[in-house]
C-alpha positions in Angstrom: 0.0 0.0 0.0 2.8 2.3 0.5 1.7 5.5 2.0 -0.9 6.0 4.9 -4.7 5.9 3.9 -7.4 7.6 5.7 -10.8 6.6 5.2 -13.3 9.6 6.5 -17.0 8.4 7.3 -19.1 10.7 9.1 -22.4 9.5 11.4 -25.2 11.6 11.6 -27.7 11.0 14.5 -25.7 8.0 16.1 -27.2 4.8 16.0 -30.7 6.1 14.8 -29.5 8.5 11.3 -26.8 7.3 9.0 -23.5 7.3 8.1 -21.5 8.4 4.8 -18.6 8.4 3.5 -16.7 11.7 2.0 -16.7 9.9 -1.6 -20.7 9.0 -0.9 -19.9 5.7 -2.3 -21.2 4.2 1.1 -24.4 5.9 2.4 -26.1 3.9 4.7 -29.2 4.0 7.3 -28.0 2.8 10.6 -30.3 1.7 13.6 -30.2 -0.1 17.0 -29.6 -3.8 16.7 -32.8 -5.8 16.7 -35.4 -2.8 16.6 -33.4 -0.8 14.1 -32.3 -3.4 11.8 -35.6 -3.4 9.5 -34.8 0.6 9.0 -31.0 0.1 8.2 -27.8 -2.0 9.1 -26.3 -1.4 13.2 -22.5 -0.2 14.1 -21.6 -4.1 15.1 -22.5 -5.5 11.3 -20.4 -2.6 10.0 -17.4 -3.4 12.5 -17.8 -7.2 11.8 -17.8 -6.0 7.7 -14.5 -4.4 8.3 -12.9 -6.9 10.2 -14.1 -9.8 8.2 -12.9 -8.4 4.9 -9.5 -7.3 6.4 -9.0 -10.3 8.4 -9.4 -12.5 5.0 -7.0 -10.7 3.3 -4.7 -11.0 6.3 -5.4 -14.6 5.7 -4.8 -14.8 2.0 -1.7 -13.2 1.6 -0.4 -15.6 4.2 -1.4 -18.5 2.3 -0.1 -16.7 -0.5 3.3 -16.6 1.0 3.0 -20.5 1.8 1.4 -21.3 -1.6 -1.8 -22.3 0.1 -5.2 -22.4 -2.2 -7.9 -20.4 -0.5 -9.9 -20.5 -3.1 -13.7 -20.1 -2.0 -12.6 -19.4 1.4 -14.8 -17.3 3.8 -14.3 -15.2 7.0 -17.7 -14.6 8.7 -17.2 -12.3 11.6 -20.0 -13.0 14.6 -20.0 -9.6 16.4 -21.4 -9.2 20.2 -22.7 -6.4 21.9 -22.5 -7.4 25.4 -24.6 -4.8 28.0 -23.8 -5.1 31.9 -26.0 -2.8 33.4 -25.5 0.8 31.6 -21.8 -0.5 30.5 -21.2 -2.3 26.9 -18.6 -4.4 25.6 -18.0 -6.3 21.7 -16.8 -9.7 21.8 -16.0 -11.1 17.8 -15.9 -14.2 16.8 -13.8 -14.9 13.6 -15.3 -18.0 11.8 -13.0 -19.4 8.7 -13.8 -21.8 6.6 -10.7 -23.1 3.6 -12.4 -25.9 1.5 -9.2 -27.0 0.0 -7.6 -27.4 3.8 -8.0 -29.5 6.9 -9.2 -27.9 10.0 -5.5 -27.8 12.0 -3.9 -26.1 8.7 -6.8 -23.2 8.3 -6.6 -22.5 12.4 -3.0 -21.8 11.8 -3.6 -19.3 9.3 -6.5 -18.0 11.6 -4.0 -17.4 13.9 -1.1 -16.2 11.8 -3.6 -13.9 10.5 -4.9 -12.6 13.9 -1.2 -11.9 14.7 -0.9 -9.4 11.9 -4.9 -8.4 10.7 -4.7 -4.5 11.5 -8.2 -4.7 13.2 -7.1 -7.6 15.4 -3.8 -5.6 16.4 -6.5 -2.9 17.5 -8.4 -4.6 19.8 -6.3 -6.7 21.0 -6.5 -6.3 25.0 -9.9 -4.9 24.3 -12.0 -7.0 23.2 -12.4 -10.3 23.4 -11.6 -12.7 20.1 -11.8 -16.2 19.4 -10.9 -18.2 16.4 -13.5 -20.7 14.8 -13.1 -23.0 12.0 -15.6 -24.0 10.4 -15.8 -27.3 8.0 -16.7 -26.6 4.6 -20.9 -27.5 3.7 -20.4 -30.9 1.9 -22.3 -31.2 -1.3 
């Protein structure tokens, strides 16, 4: 990538307006999870979005570097909003699934990945993740 990139996205109204990029190629409703969903996505689906997509690339470079197929490989990102009283917390689970791979091989790359996935190097000590792999849906 070279040199630094900052995204800008600006909300409007918190969880109950909408956020927008400064290119407006994302302009999106935003709600509170379960009673907003039906009027527009929620902060946790974006978060999990971001981290999914950057955690797979994280993912497939590594098996690049390894010469590891990934092809149709998938990172679902399961993002929890935890409330204790008038305190929250986000808890993510990273789910990866590598068709052409056994399950000890693709949780090594889960975890290589984790160890240098910008988003993971941001919450790490913050919130909590755990690494699930998931066997591919046999035909």
């Amino acid at each position: 990538m070279g040199s630094p990139y900052t995204a800008h996205v600006t909300s409007h109204g918190g969880r109950n307006g909408f956020v927008r990029t400064s290119d407006g190629l994302f302009d999106q409703k935003v709600g509170t999870p379960n009673e907003g969903e039906a009027a527009g996505t929620n902060p946790e689906q974006l978060f999990g979005a971001a981290y999914a997509a950057c955690f797979h690339s994280a993912l497939k470079s590594i098996a690049k570097s390894k010469s590891i197929d990934t092809s149709n490989s998938q990172v679902t990102a399961h993002v929890t909003l935890h409330s204790e009283g008038t305190q929250y917390h986000l808890s993510v689970e990273m789910e990866v699934t590598v068709p052409s791979l056994e399950e000890a091989r693709v949780m090594e790359l889960a975890e290589a990945a984790h160890k240098v996935c910008p988003y993971s190097k941001a919450t790490r000590g913050n919130v909590e993740v755990t690494l699930k792999v998931r066997a591919p849906v046999q035909k």
